[in-house]
C-alpha positions in Angstrom: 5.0 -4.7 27.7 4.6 -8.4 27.5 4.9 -11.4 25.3 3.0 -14.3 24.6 5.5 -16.1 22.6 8.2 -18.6 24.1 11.2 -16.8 23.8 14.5 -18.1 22.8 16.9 -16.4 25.5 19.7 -16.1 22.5 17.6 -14.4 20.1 15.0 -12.4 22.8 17.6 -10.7 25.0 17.8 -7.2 24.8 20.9 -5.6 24.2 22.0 -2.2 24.6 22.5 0.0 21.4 23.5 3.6 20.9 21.4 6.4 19.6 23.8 9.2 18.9 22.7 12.8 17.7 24.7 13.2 14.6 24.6 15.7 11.2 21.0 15.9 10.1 19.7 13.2 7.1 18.9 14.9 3.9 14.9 15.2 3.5 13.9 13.4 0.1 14.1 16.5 -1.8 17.6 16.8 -0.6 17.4 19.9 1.9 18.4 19.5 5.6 15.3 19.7 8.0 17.8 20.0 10.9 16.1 23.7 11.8 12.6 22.7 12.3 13.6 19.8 15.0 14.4 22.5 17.6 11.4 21.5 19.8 12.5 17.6 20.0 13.9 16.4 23.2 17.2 14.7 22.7 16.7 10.9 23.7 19.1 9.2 26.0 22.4 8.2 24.6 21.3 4.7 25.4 18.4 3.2 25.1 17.3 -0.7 25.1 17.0 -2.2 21.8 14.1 -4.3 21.2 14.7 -7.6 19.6 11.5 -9.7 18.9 11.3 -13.5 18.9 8.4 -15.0 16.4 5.3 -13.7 17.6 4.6 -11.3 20.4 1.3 -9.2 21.3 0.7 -6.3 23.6 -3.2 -5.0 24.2 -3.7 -1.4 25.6 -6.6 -0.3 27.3 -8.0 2.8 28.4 -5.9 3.8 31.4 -4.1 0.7 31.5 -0.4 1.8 30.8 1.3 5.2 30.1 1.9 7.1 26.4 5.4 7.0 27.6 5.6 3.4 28.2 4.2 2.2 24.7 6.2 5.0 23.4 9.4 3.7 24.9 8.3 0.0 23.5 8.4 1.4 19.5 11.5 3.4 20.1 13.4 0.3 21.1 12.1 -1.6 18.3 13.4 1.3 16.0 16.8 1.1 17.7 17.1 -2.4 17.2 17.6 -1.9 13.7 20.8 -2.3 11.4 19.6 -1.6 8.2 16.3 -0.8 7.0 13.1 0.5 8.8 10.2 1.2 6.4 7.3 2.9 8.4 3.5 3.4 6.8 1.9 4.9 9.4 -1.9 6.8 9.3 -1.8 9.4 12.5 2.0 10.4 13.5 1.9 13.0 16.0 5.8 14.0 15.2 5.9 16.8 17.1 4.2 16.4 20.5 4.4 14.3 23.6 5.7 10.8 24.0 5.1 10.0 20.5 7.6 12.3 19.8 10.3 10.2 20.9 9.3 7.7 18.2 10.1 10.5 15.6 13.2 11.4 17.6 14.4 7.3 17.3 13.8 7.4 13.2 15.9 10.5 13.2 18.4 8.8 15.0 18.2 5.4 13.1 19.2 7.8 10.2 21.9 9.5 11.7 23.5 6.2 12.2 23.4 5.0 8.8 20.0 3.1 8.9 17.6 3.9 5.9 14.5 5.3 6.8 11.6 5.9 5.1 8.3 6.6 6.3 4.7 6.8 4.4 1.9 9.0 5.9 -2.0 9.2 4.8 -2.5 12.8 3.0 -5.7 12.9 2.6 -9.3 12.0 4.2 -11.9 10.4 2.0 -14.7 12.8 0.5 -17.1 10.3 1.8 -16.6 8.7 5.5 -18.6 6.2 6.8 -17.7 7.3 10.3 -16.3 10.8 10.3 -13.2 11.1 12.2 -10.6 14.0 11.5 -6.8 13.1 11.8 -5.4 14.7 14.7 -2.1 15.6 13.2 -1.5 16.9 10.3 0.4 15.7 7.5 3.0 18.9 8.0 4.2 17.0 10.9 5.7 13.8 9.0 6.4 15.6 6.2 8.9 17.4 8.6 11.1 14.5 9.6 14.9 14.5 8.8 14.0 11.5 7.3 12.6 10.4 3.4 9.0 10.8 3.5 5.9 10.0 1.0 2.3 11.2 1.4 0.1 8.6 -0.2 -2.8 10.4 -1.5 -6.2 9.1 -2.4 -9.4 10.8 -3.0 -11.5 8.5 -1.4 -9.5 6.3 0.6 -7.3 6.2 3.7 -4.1 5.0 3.9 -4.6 3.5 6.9 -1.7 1.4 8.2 0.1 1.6 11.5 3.4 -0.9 10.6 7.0 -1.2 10.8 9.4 -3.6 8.8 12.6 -3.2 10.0 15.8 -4.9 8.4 13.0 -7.2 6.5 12.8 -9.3 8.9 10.6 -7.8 11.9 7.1 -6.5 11.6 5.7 -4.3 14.5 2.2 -4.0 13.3 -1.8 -3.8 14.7 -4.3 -1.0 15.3 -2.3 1.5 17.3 -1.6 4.8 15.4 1.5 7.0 16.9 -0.4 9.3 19.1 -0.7 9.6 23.1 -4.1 8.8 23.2 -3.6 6.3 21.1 -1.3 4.8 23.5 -3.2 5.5 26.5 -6.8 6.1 26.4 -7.8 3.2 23.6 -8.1 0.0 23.3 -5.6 -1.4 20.9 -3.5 -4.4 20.2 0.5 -4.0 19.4 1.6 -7.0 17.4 5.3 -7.9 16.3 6.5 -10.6 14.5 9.9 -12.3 13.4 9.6 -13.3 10.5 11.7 -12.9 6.7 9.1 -14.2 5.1 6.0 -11.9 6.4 8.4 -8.8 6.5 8.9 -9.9 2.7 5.0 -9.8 2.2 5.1 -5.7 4.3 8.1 -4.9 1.8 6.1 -5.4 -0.8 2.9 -3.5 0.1 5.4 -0.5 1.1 7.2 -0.2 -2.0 4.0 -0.4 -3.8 2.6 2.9 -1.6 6.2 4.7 -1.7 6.9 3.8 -5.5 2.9 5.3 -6.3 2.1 7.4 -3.5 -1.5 6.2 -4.1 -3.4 3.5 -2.3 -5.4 2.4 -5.1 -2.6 0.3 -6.8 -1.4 -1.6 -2.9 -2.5 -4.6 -1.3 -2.4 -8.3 -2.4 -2.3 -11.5 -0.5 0.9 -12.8 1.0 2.5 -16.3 2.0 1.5 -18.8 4.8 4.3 -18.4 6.8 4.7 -21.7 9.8 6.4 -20.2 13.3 8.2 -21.9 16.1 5.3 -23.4 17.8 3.2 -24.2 14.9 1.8 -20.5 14.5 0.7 -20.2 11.3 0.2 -16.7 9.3 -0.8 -15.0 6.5 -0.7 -11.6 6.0 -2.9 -9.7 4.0 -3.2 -6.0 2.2 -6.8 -4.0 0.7 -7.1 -2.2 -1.0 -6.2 -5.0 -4.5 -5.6 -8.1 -2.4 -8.7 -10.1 -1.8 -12.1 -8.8 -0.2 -11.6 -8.1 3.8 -14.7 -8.1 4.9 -15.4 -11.5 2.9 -12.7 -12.8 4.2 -13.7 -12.2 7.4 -17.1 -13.3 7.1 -16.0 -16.3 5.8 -13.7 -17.3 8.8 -16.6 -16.1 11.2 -18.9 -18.3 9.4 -16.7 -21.2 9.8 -16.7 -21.2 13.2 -17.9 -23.9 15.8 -17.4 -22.8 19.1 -17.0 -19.3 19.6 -16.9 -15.7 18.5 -15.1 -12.7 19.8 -15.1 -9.4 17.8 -13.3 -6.1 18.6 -14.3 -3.0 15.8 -15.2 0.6 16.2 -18.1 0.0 13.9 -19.3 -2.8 12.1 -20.7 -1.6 8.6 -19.4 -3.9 6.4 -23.0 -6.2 4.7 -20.9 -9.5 4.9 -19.9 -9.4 8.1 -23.1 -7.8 9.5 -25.2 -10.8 7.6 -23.1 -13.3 9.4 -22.7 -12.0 12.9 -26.6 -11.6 12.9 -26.8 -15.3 12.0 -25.2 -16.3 14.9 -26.4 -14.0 17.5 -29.5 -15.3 16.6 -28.7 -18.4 17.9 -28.9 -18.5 21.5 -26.4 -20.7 22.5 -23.7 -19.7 20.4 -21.3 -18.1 22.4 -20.5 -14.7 21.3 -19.1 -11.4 23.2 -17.3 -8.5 22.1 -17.0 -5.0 22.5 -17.6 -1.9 19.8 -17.7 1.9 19.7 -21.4 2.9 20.8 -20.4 6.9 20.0 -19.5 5.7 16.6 -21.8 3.2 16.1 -24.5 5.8 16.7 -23.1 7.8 13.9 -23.3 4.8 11.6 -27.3 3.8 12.3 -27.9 7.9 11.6 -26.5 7.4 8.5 -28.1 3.9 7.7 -31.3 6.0 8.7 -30.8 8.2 6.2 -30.7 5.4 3.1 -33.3 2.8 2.4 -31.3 0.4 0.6 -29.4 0.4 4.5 -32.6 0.1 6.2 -31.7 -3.7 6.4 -28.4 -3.1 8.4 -30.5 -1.4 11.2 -32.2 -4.8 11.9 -29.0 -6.8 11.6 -27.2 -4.3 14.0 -30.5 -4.4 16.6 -30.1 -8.3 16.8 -26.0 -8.2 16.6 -25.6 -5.3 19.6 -27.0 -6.9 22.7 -24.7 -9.4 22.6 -21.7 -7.1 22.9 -20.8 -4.0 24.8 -20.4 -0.4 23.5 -18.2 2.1 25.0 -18.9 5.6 25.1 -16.5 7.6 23.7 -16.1 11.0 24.2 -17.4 12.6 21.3 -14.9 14.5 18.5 -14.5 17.3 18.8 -11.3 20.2 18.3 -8.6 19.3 21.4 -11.3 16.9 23.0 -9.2 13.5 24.2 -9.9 10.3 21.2 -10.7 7.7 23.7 -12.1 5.4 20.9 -12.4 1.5 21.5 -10.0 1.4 18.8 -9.4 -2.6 18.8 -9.8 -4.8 15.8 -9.6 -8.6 16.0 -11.9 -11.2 15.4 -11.7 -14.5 16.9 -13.4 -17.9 15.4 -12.7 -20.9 17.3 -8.7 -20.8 17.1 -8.3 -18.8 14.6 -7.7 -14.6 14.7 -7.6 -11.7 12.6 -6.2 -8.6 13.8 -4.4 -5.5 12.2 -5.6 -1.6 11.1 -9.3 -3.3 9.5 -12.4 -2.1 10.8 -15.0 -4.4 10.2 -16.2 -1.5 7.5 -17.3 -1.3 4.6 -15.3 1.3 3.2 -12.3 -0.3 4.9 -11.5 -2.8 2.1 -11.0 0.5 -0.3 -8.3 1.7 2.4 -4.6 0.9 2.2 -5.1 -1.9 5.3 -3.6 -5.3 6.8 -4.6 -7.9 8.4 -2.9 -11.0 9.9 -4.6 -14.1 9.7 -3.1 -16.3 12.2 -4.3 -19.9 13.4 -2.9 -21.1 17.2 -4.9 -22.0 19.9 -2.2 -19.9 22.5 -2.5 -16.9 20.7 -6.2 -16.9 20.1 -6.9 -17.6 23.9 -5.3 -14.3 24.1 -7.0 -12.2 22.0 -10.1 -13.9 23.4 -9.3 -12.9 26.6 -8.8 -9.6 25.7 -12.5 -9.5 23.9 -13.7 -10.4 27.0 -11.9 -7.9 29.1 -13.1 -4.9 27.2 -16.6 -6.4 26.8 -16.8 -6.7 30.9 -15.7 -3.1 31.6 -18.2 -1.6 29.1 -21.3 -3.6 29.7 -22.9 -2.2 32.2 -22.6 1.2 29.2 -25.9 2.5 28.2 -27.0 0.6 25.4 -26.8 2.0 21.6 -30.4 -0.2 20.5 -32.1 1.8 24.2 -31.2 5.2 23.1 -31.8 5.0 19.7 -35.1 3.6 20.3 -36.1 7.3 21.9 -35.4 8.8 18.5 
Protein backbone atom coordinates (compact mmCIF):
# COMPACT_ATOMS: atom_id res chain seq x y z
CA UNK A 1 0.00 0.00 0.00
CA UNK A 2 1.41 3.40 -0.83
CA UNK A 3 2.18 6.76 0.42
CA UNK A 4 1.79 10.19 -0.61
CA UNK A 5 3.87 11.78 1.95
CA UNK A 6 7.78 12.43 1.65
CA UNK A 7 9.15 10.07 3.86
CA UNK A 8 11.94 10.63 6.21
CA UNK A 9 14.11 7.30 5.62
CA UNK A 10 15.02 7.45 9.62
CA UNK A 11 11.54 7.63 10.84
CA UNK A 12 9.64 5.65 7.67
CA UNK A 13 11.75 2.43 7.61
CA UNK A 14 10.16 -0.52 8.65
CA UNK A 15 11.59 -2.58 11.09
CA UNK A 16 11.02 -5.98 12.18
CA UNK A 17 9.01 -6.68 15.51
CA UNK A 18 7.99 -9.84 17.20
CA UNK A 19 4.47 -11.05 17.74
CA UNK A 20 4.77 -13.83 20.23
CA UNK A 21 1.64 -16.11 21.32
CA UNK A 22 1.89 -15.68 25.07
CA UNK A 23 -0.73 -16.39 28.29
CA UNK A 24 -4.10 -15.01 27.38
CA UNK A 25 -5.00 -11.00 28.48
CA UNK A 26 -7.71 -10.84 31.03
CA UNK A 27 -11.11 -9.66 29.33
CA UNK A 28 -12.42 -6.44 31.18
CA UNK A 29 -14.41 -8.31 33.48
CA UNK A 30 -11.31 -10.15 34.43
CA UNK A 31 -12.05 -13.79 32.98
CA UNK A 32 -9.62 -15.33 30.39
CA UNK A 33 -11.19 -15.56 26.80
CA UNK A 34 -8.29 -17.80 25.87
CA UNK A 35 -11.06 -20.85 25.00
CA UNK A 36 -13.11 -19.05 22.48
CA UNK A 37 -9.91 -18.07 20.17
CA UNK A 38 -9.50 -21.72 19.12
CA UNK A 39 -10.59 -20.88 15.50
CA UNK A 40 -7.76 -18.05 15.07
CA UNK A 41 -4.78 -18.74 12.94
CA UNK A 42 -1.56 -18.15 14.74
CA UNK A 43 0.18 -15.18 12.81
CA UNK A 44 3.81 -15.41 11.83
CA UNK A 45 6.29 -15.00 14.56
CA UNK A 46 7.46 -11.96 12.56
CA UNK A 47 5.78 -9.68 10.89
CA UNK A 48 6.76 -6.04 9.52
CA UNK A 49 5.97 -3.34 11.74
CA UNK A 50 4.44 -0.33 10.21
CA UNK A 51 5.82 2.95 11.17
CA UNK A 52 4.10 6.06 9.62
CA UNK A 53 5.78 9.35 8.65
CA UNK A 54 3.24 12.57 8.82
CA UNK A 55 0.61 11.86 6.46
CA UNK A 56 -0.02 8.90 4.27
CA UNK A 57 -3.24 7.70 2.24
CA UNK A 58 -4.24 4.48 0.69
CA UNK A 59 -7.67 4.25 -1.61
CA UNK A 60 -9.27 0.80 -2.26
CA UNK A 61 -11.36 0.06 -4.90
CA UNK A 62 -13.51 -2.63 -5.90
CA UNK A 63 -11.21 -5.43 -7.04
CA UNK A 64 -8.27 -3.39 -6.87
CA UNK A 65 -6.16 -5.19 -4.04
CA UNK A 66 -6.75 -8.31 -1.85
CA UNK A 67 -8.58 -8.53 1.91
CA UNK A 68 -5.32 -10.01 2.81
CA UNK A 69 -3.20 -7.30 1.66
CA UNK A 70 -5.09 -4.30 3.49
CA UNK A 71 -5.33 -6.75 6.25
CA UNK A 72 -1.61 -7.30 6.40
CA UNK A 73 -1.30 -3.22 6.22
CA UNK A 74 -3.40 -2.69 9.82
CA UNK A 75 -1.74 -5.66 11.45
CA UNK A 76 1.63 -4.00 10.94
CA UNK A 77 0.46 -0.79 12.16
CA UNK A 78 -0.79 -2.66 15.32
CA UNK A 79 2.66 -4.29 15.71
CA UNK A 80 4.28 -1.20 15.55
CA UNK A 81 3.10 -0.33 18.71
CA UNK A 82 4.91 0.03 22.27
CA UNK A 83 2.44 1.21 24.43
CA UNK A 84 -0.98 2.05 23.76
CA UNK A 85 -3.45 1.17 20.83
CA UNK A 86 -7.00 2.43 21.45
CA UNK A 87 -9.29 1.05 18.64
CA UNK A 88 -13.16 2.46 18.02
CA UNK A 89 -14.14 0.53 15.32
CA UNK A 90 -18.14 0.17 13.77
CA UNK A 91 -17.96 -3.44 11.80
CA UNK A 92 -15.09 -5.89 13.22
CA UNK A 93 -15.41 -9.14 11.65
CA UNK A 94 -13.17 -10.82 14.60
CA UNK A 95 -13.70 -14.09 13.71
CA UNK A 96 -13.51 -14.58 9.98
CA UNK A 97 -11.15 -14.21 7.06
CA UNK A 98 -8.34 -11.80 6.68
CA UNK A 99 -9.74 -9.48 9.13
CA UNK A 100 -9.19 -11.88 11.46
CA UNK A 101 -5.60 -11.46 11.55
CA UNK A 102 -6.28 -7.83 12.71
CA UNK A 103 -7.94 -9.32 15.89
CA UNK A 104 -5.18 -11.96 16.03
CA UNK A 105 -2.42 -8.67 16.04
CA UNK A 106 -4.51 -6.82 19.10
CA UNK A 107 -4.29 -10.08 20.94
CA UNK A 108 -0.84 -10.16 20.40
CA UNK A 109 -0.14 -6.44 21.17
CA UNK A 110 -1.63 -7.51 24.57
CA UNK A 111 0.31 -10.50 25.16
CA UNK A 112 3.31 -8.38 24.83
CA UNK A 113 2.49 -5.92 27.34
CA UNK A 114 0.76 -3.23 24.97
CA UNK A 115 -2.68 -1.97 26.39
CA UNK A 116 -5.46 -2.54 24.26
CA UNK A 117 -8.71 -1.43 24.26
CA UNK A 118 -11.17 -1.52 21.68
CA UNK A 119 -14.85 0.22 21.35
CA UNK A 120 -17.47 -1.40 19.08
CA UNK A 121 -21.07 0.02 17.98
CA UNK A 122 -23.84 -2.06 19.90
CA UNK A 123 -26.60 -1.07 18.56
CA UNK A 124 -28.45 0.15 15.12
CA UNK A 125 -30.51 3.22 15.22
CA UNK A 126 -34.45 2.71 15.42
CA UNK A 127 -34.72 5.00 12.54
CA UNK A 128 -32.08 4.65 9.51
CA UNK A 129 -31.89 6.84 6.81
CA UNK A 130 -30.37 4.19 4.63
CA UNK A 131 -30.96 0.73 6.18
CA UNK A 132 -27.97 -1.28 6.31
CA UNK A 133 -27.55 -4.21 8.91
CA UNK A 134 -24.03 -4.77 10.53
CA UNK A 135 -22.53 -7.83 9.21
CA UNK A 136 -20.97 -8.96 12.35
CA UNK A 137 -22.23 -8.97 15.29
CA UNK A 138 -21.20 -7.33 18.40
CA UNK A 139 -20.48 -11.08 20.05
CA UNK A 140 -17.54 -11.07 17.97
CA UNK A 141 -15.59 -8.00 19.64
CA UNK A 142 -16.97 -8.55 22.61
CA UNK A 143 -14.99 -11.89 22.43
CA UNK A 144 -11.45 -10.55 22.15
CA UNK A 145 -8.71 -11.36 24.85
CA UNK A 146 -8.59 -7.84 24.94
CA UNK A 147 -10.66 -4.83 27.19
CA UNK A 148 -13.70 -4.16 25.24
CA UNK A 149 -16.69 -1.45 25.46
CA UNK A 150 -19.99 -1.54 23.47
CA UNK A 151 -21.06 2.00 23.03
CA UNK A 152 -24.73 2.00 22.92
CA UNK A 153 -27.14 4.45 21.57
CA UNK A 154 -30.70 4.27 20.66
CA UNK A 155 -30.63 6.19 17.75
CA UNK A 156 -27.23 6.62 16.69
CA UNK A 157 -24.21 4.67 15.35
CA UNK A 158 -21.05 4.68 16.70
CA UNK A 159 -19.55 4.85 13.64
CA UNK A 160 -15.81 5.15 13.69
CA UNK A 161 -13.21 3.06 11.99
CA UNK A 162 -9.74 4.49 13.93
CA UNK A 163 -6.71 3.60 15.65
CA UNK A 164 -4.42 5.78 18.02
CA UNK A 165 -1.60 3.93 18.84
CA UNK A 166 1.04 5.07 21.51
CA UNK A 167 -0.77 8.71 21.08
CA UNK A 168 1.00 9.54 18.52
CA UNK A 169 -0.25 7.64 15.27
CA UNK A 170 -3.76 7.73 13.85
CA UNK A 171 -4.77 5.06 11.22
CA UNK A 172 -8.10 6.42 10.41
CA UNK A 173 -10.84 6.92 7.20
CA UNK A 174 -13.97 4.99 5.94
CA UNK A 175 -12.75 1.34 5.90
CA UNK A 176 -14.57 -0.85 8.50
CA UNK A 177 -12.56 -4.28 9.40
CA UNK A 178 -14.29 -6.60 7.16
CA UNK A 179 -13.13 -8.43 3.80
CA UNK A 180 -15.39 -6.73 1.64
CA UNK A 181 -14.61 -3.89 3.13
CA UNK A 182 -11.17 -4.33 2.10
CA UNK A 183 -11.80 -5.63 -1.26
CA UNK A 184 -14.96 -4.94 -2.92
CA UNK A 185 -15.49 -1.02 -1.83
CA UNK A 186 -14.24 1.96 -2.40
CA UNK A 187 -12.60 3.38 0.60
CA UNK A 188 -9.80 5.54 1.62
CA UNK A 189 -7.12 4.36 4.53
CA UNK A 190 -5.60 7.44 6.11
CA UNK A 191 -2.66 7.46 8.77
CA UNK A 192 -1.21 10.21 10.32
CA UNK A 193 1.97 11.04 12.66
CA UNK A 194 1.04 13.22 14.69
CA UNK A 195 1.04 13.84 18.99
CA UNK A 196 -1.01 16.48 18.63
CA UNK A 197 -4.02 14.92 16.38
CA UNK A 198 -3.59 11.48 18.22
CA UNK A 199 -4.20 13.84 21.39
CA UNK A 200 -7.51 15.16 19.78
CA UNK A 201 -8.55 10.76 18.95
CA UNK A 202 -7.58 10.19 22.74
CA UNK A 203 -9.88 12.42 23.70
CA UNK A 204 -12.97 11.40 21.63
CA UNK A 205 -12.08 7.60 22.78
CA UNK A 206 -11.96 8.16 26.40
CA UNK A 207 -15.12 10.09 26.08
CA UNK A 208 -16.97 6.70 24.32
CA UNK A 209 -15.04 4.17 26.68
CA UNK A 210 -15.49 6.29 29.92
CA UNK A 211 -19.69 6.63 28.77
CA UNK A 212 -20.21 3.80 26.51
CA UNK A 213 -22.70 6.18 24.84
CA UNK A 214 -22.24 8.32 21.74
CA UNK A 215 -24.33 11.12 22.75
CA UNK A 216 -21.86 12.75 25.18
CA UNK A 217 -18.47 12.31 22.26
CA UNK A 218 -17.23 14.58 19.67
CA UNK A 219 -15.87 18.11 19.81
CA UNK A 220 -13.43 20.03 17.64
CA UNK A 221 -9.75 19.53 17.82
CA UNK A 222 -6.43 21.55 17.20
CA UNK A 223 -4.93 22.88 13.83
CA UNK A 224 -2.16 20.76 13.73
CA UNK A 225 0.90 22.19 10.81
CA UNK A 226 2.93 18.94 9.13
CA UNK A 227 6.20 18.62 7.50
CA UNK A 228 5.28 20.06 4.20
CA UNK A 229 2.89 22.65 5.27
CA UNK A 230 -0.12 20.12 5.67
CA UNK A 231 -2.39 21.54 7.80
CA UNK A 232 -5.22 19.49 9.89
CA UNK A 233 -7.89 19.54 12.01
CA UNK A 234 -9.67 16.88 13.16
CA UNK A 235 -13.06 16.80 14.02
CA UNK A 236 -15.73 14.50 16.11
CA UNK A 237 -20.11 14.54 15.87
CA UNK A 238 -21.88 13.82 17.55
CA UNK A 239 -21.23 17.45 20.27
CA UNK A 240 -18.49 18.98 18.18
CA UNK A 241 -19.72 21.43 15.63
CA UNK A 242 -22.39 20.58 12.79
CA UNK A 243 -20.74 18.15 9.98
CA UNK A 244 -22.78 18.71 7.33
CA UNK A 245 -22.47 22.65 7.90
CA UNK A 246 -19.23 22.40 8.00
CA UNK A 247 -19.10 20.78 4.99
CA UNK A 248 -21.28 22.84 3.16
CA UNK A 249 -19.50 25.68 4.20
CA UNK A 250 -16.06 24.53 2.78
CA UNK A 251 -17.97 23.37 -0.47
CA UNK A 252 -19.46 26.74 -0.73
CA UNK A 253 -16.16 28.35 -0.53
CA UNK A 254 -14.85 26.92 -3.33
CA UNK A 255 -13.49 28.48 -6.69
CA UNK A 256 -12.37 26.01 -8.82
CA UNK A 257 -13.54 22.71 -8.28
CA UNK A 258 -15.56 19.98 -6.54
CA UNK A 259 -15.10 16.42 -6.06
CA UNK A 260 -17.47 14.45 -3.69
CA UNK A 261 -17.27 10.69 -2.65
CA UNK A 262 -20.68 9.62 -0.24
CA UNK A 263 -22.92 6.64 -0.29
CA UNK A 264 -25.79 8.96 -0.05
CA UNK A 265 -26.11 12.51 0.10
CA UNK A 266 -29.12 13.41 2.54
CA UNK A 267 -27.89 15.90 4.56
CA UNK A 268 -30.25 19.64 3.48
CA UNK A 269 -27.02 21.79 3.77
CA UNK A 270 -25.04 19.99 1.70
CA UNK A 271 -27.74 19.03 -0.88
CA UNK A 272 -28.68 23.03 -1.06
CA UNK A 273 -25.17 23.75 -1.92
CA UNK A 274 -24.12 21.02 -4.29
CA UNK A 275 -27.38 21.97 -6.29
CA UNK A 276 -26.10 25.51 -6.43
CA UNK A 277 -23.19 24.58 -8.19
CA UNK A 278 -24.26 21.91 -10.40
CA UNK A 279 -26.41 24.37 -11.65
CA UNK A 280 -23.74 26.23 -12.98
CA UNK A 281 -22.53 24.81 -15.98
CA UNK A 282 -19.11 25.46 -15.98
CA UNK A 283 -18.24 24.70 -12.64
CA UNK A 284 -16.35 21.77 -12.62
CA UNK A 285 -17.84 19.11 -10.53
CA UNK A 286 -17.52 15.05 -10.70
CA UNK A 287 -17.95 12.50 -8.18
CA UNK A 288 -19.19 9.31 -7.56
CA UNK A 289 -22.23 7.99 -5.07
CA UNK A 290 -24.15 4.77 -4.19
CA UNK A 291 -27.14 4.59 -6.86
CA UNK A 292 -28.54 1.28 -4.82
CA UNK A 293 -28.57 3.41 -1.82
CA UNK A 294 -29.44 6.45 -3.12
CA UNK A 295 -32.58 4.82 -4.53
CA UNK A 296 -33.46 3.87 -1.06
CA UNK A 297 -33.09 7.44 0.05
CA UNK A 298 -35.51 9.22 -2.91
CA UNK A 299 -38.18 6.27 -1.73
CA UNK A 300 -38.08 7.56 1.43
CA UNK A 301 -38.01 11.40 0.50
CA UNK A 302 -41.12 10.14 -1.62
CA UNK A 303 -42.78 9.20 1.19
CA UNK A 304 -42.52 12.82 3.22
CA UNK A 305 -43.58 16.20 1.83
CA UNK A 306 -41.56 18.38 3.85
CA UNK A 307 -38.60 16.09 1.63
CA UNK A 308 -40.24 16.59 -1.53
CA UNK A 309 -37.62 19.50 -2.03
CA UNK A 310 -34.58 17.11 -1.69
CA UNK A 311 -35.93 15.14 -4.81
CA UNK A 312 -35.40 18.23 -7.00
CA UNK A 313 -32.00 19.11 -5.52
CA UNK A 314 -30.84 15.36 -5.96
CA UNK A 315 -32.39 15.35 -9.85
CA UNK A 316 -30.21 18.54 -10.65
CA UNK A 317 -27.09 17.21 -8.31
CA UNK A 318 -26.96 13.33 -9.87
CA UNK A 319 -26.11 13.90 -13.48
CA UNK A 320 -23.11 15.30 -12.74
CA UNK A 321 -21.78 12.28 -10.87
CA UNK A 322 -21.74 8.62 -11.30
CA UNK A 323 -23.70 5.95 -9.28
CA UNK A 324 -22.50 2.53 -8.77
CA UNK A 325 -24.75 -0.26 -8.50
CA UNK A 326 -24.36 -2.17 -5.64
CA UNK A 327 -25.47 -5.39 -5.02
CA UNK A 328 -28.42 -5.07 -3.07
CA UNK A 329 -28.48 -6.30 0.98
CA UNK A 330 -29.28 -8.93 1.52
CA UNK A 331 -28.39 -12.18 4.30
CA UNK A 332 -24.64 -13.51 3.03
CA UNK A 333 -24.96 -11.33 -0.21
CA UNK A 334 -21.25 -9.65 -0.83
CA UNK A 335 -21.40 -5.43 0.56
CA UNK A 336 -19.89 -4.01 -2.51
CA UNK A 337 -20.92 -0.49 -1.43
CA UNK A 338 -19.02 2.75 -2.92
CA UNK A 339 -18.22 3.19 0.52
CA UNK A 340 -15.81 6.48 -0.02
CA UNK A 341 -16.25 9.73 1.78
CA UNK A 342 -14.20 12.80 0.92
CA UNK A 343 -14.99 16.01 -0.45
CA UNK A 344 -12.70 18.15 -2.20
CA UNK A 345 -12.94 22.18 -2.66
CA UNK A 346 -10.22 23.68 -4.47
CA UNK A 347 -7.20 22.49 -2.08
CA UNK A 348 -8.88 21.67 0.56
CA UNK A 349 -10.33 17.88 1.72
CA UNK A 350 -12.42 16.29 4.08
CA UNK A 351 -12.36 12.72 4.56
CA UNK A 352 -13.07 10.15 7.43
CA UNK A 353 -16.27 7.72 8.59
CA UNK A 354 -19.03 10.97 7.51
CA UNK A 355 -21.53 10.38 5.02
CA UNK A 356 -22.71 13.33 3.65
CA UNK A 357 -26.05 12.39 5.82
CA UNK A 358 -28.22 13.81 7.68
CA UNK A 359 -28.39 11.50 10.43
CA UNK A 360 -24.61 11.23 10.27
CA UNK A 361 -23.88 14.32 12.53
CA UNK A 362 -25.98 12.38 15.49
CA UNK A 363 -23.35 9.38 14.93
CA UNK A 364 -20.20 9.04 16.90
CA UNK A 365 -18.03 10.21 13.52
CA UNK A 366 -14.68 12.09 12.35
CA UNK A 367 -13.59 13.90 9.94
CA UNK A 368 -10.14 15.32 8.93
CA UNK A 369 -10.09 18.61 7.60
CA UNK A 370 -6.87 18.99 5.81
CA UNK A 371 -5.59 21.91 3.46
CA UNK A 372 -2.42 20.92 0.84
CA UNK A 373 -2.57 21.13 -2.65
CA UNK A 374 -0.47 17.37 -2.92
CA UNK A 375 -2.79 15.70 -0.91
CA UNK A 376 -5.99 17.15 -2.41
CA UNK A 377 -4.70 16.34 -6.09
CA UNK A 378 -4.90 12.93 -4.59
CA UNK A 379 -8.05 12.52 -3.38
CA UNK A 380 -9.15 14.31 -6.55
CA UNK A 381 -7.80 11.91 -8.56
CA UNK A 382 -9.34 9.25 -6.84
CA UNK A 383 -13.00 11.10 -7.33
CA UNK A 384 -12.31 10.91 -10.70
CA UNK A 385 -11.25 7.35 -10.93
CA UNK A 386 -14.33 5.97 -9.33
CA UNK A 387 -16.58 8.49 -11.18
CA UNK A 388 -15.02 7.07 -14.71
CA UNK A 389 -15.51 3.39 -13.94
CA UNK A 390 -19.19 3.96 -12.90
CA UNK A 391 -20.45 6.36 -15.43
CA UNK A 392 -21.40 4.55 -18.03
CA UNK A 393 -23.98 2.82 -14.68
CA UNK A 394 -27.65 3.19 -15.39
CA UNK A 395 -28.61 6.36 -14.13
CA UNK A 396 -30.64 6.72 -10.59
CA UNK A 397 -32.84 10.13 -12.11
CA UNK A 398 -33.65 7.36 -15.62
CA UNK A 399 -35.02 4.65 -13.50
CA UNK A 400 -36.73 6.47 -11.05
CA UNK A 401 -38.41 8.42 -13.61
CA UNK A 402 -40.41 4.87 -14.68
CA UNK A 403 -41.83 4.81 -11.19
Amino acid sequence: MGSDARVDPREGARREADLPRGPAAAHRDGRSRRGRSERRRLLPARVRARVVSAFETDFLTDGGQTAESVSAALVAFIAAATRTIDVAIYDFHAREGASARVADALEAAAARGVTVRVAFNVERPRYPAAPRPMAASPEEIDGLEVPTRGVHDVSSLMHHKYVVRDGATVWTGSTNWTDDAFSREENAVIRVGSPSIAHDYTRDFEQLWTHGRVEPSGGAGTVTTLEGGVTIRPFFSPKGPSLAHLVAERLGAARRRIRILSPVVTSGAILGTLAEFTGRASFDVAGAYDATQMEEVMSAWRSVPANHWKIGAWQAIAPRLSGKRSTPYAEGAVHDYMHAKSIVADDEVLTGSFNCSRNGESNAENVLHVTAEPIAERFAAFADAVAARYAASPGLIRRSSRR
